[in-house]
VMD Tcl script that draws the C-alpha trace (Angstrom):
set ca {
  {-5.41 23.12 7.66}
  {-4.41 20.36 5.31}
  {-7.03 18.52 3.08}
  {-8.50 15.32 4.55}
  {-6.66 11.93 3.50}
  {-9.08 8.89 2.84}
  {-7.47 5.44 1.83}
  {-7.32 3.60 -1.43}
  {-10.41 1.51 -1.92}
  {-10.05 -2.21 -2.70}
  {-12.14 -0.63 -6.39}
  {-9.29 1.71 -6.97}
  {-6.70 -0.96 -6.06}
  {-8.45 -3.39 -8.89}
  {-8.49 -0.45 -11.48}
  {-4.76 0.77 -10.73}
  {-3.68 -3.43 -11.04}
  {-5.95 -3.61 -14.80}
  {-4.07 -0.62 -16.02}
  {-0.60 -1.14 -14.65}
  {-1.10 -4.80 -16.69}
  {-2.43 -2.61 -19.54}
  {0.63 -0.39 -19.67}
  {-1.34 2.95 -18.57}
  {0.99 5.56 -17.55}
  {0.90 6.43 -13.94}
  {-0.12 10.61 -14.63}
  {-3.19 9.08 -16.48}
  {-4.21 6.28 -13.35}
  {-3.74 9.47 -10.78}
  {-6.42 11.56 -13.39}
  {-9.02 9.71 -13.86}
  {-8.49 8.51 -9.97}
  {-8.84 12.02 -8.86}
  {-5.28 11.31 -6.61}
  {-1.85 12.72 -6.54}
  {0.52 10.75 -8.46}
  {2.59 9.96 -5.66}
  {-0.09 8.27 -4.11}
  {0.09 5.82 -7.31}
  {4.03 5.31 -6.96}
  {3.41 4.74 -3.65}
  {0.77 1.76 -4.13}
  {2.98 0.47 -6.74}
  {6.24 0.33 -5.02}
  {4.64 -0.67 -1.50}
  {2.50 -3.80 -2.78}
  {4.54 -4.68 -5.25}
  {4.70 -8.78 -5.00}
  {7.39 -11.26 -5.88}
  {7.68 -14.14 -5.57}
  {11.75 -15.74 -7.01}
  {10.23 -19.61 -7.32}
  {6.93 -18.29 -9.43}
  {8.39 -15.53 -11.85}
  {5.20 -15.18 -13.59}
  {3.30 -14.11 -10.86}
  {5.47 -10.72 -10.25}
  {3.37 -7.87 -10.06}
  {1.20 -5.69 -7.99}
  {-2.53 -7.27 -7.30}
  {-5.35 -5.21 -5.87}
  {-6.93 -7.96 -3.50}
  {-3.51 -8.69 -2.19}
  {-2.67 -5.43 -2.20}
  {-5.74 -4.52 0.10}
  {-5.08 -7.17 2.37}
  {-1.31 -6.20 3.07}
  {-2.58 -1.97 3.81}
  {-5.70 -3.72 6.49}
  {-2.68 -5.59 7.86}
  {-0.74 -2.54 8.05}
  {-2.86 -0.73 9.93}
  {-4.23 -3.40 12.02}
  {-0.80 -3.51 13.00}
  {-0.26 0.94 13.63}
  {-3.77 0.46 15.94}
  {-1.67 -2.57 18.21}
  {0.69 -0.02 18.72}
  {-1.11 2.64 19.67}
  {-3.69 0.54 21.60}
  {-0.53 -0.83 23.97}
  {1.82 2.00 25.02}
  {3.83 -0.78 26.40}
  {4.37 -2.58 23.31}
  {5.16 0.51 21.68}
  {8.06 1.26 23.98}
  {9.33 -2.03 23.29}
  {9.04 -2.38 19.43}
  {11.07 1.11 19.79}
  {13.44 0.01 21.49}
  {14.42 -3.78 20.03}
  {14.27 -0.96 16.22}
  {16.52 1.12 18.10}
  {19.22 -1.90 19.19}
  {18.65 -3.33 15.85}
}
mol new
graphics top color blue
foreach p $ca { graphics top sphere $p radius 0.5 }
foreach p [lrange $ca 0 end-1] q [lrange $ca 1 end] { graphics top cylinder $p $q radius 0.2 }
display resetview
């Protein structure tokens, strides 16, 4: 059986955004975080923000970044909670 998954805190979100500002290399965040380095890409790449008319702002925030995974799975739960909704979300993905 496969080791138990627990989410990225809003703590670890605020460390991983101070280091990826300070230039720390990924291998060292996932260390000293005790996670796989995937796991870091993954953050990274998923709540990455830009913004094209505020070019300074670029960049991945942990409060934000928080906010957008509780949205996430707010939204998985709707799903699940309404079979119906499900079927229909399927099928407008699968029509495009």
């Amino acid at each position: 059986m496969g080791a138990v998954y627990t989410q990225l805190s809003i703590t670890e979100r605020r460390k991983i955004e101070r280091w990826r500002h300070a230039k720390v290399p990924v291998d060292e965040m996932a260390c000293v975080l005790k996670r796989c380095r995937s796991t870091i890409f993954r953050e990274l790449k998923r709540n990455h923000f830009r913004d094209e008319s505020m070019p300074g702002c670029n960049g991945c925030y942990g409060s934000a970044a928080h906010l957008m995974q509780v949205d996430r799975r707010a939204r998985q739960r709707k799903l699940i909670k309404h079979p119906e909704l499900c079927k229909r979300v399927i099928e407008r993905t699968k029509n495009g």
